[in-house]
N, C-alpha and C positions, 0 to 999 in steps of 0.2 A: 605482519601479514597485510596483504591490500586487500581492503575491503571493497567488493563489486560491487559495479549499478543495478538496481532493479528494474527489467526489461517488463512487459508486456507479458501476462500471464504466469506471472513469479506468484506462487502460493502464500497464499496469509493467514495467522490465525488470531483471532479476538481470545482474550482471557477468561470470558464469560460465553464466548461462543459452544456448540456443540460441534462445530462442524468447523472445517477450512471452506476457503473458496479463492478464486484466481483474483487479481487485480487486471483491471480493462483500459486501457487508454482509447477512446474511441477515436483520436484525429493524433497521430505522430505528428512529435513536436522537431521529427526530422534527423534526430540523431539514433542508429542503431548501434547496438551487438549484437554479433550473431546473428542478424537480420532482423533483429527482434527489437521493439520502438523502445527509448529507455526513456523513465518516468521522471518527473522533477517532483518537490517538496507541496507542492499544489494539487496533485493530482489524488484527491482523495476526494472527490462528489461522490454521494450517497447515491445508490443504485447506476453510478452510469462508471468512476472507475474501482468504488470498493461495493461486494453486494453480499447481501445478510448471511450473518452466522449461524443459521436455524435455529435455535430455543437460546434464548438469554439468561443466564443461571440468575441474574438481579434482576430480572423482569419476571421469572417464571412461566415465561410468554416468549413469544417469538420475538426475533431480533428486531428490533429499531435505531437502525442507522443515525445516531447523531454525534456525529464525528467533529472535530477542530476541524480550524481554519487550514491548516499544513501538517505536513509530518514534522517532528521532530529529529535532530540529528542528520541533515542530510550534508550532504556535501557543498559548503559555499565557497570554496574554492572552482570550482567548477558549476556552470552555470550553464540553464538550460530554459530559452524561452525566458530569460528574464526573475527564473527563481533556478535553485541548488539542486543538484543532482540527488534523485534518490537511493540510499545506499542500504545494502542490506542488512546493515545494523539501526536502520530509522525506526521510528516506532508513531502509532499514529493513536492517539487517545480519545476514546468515546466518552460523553458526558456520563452514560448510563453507570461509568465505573469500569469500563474495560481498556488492555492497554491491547492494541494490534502492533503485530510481530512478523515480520517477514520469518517466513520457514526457510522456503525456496526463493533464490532471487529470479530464478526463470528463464537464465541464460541459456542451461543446457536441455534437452529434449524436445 
């Protein structure tokens, strides 16, 4: 089965999160589906394209963004802006202990 790109408002969920939240691309790096801006392997800044999980189960506390450098798993066969496509099986890892998981990649709705 082929695995899709993750577009611009594709659902995420942290492993320690309470909550989901959408992924944000603030500037399209120009390539769409379904009109919708599709992500590469970089696009995981703290509060501008991933935003907090509500309560952190290892914090006890609200969520604190501190995320790796890139997602893992993305597609570098295809390349976007200079880094790999992101695919919705990538996974993007917080220091705090949590692993972020694409739900929805955001193509449809």
């Amino acid at each position: 089965m082929d695995t899709k790109y993750v577009v611009r408002g594709a659902t995420v969920k942290c492993s320690n999160g309470s909550t989901t939240t959408n992924l944000n691309l603030p500037k399209s790096h120009g390539t769409y589906v379904n009109e919708k801006a599709v992500l590469n392997d970089h696009d995981c800044a703290p509060y501008s394209n991933v935003l907090p999980f509500g309560k952190c189960s290892k914090l006890d506390n609200k969520c604190v963004l501190a995320l790796a450098p890139k997602w893992e798993n993305a597609k570098d066969t295809t390349i976007l802006k200079g880094s790999p496509t992101l695919l919705a099986t990538s996974v993007l890892s917080c220091t705090v202990g949590g692993a972020i998981t694409i739900l929805d990649d955001g193509q449809q709705g």
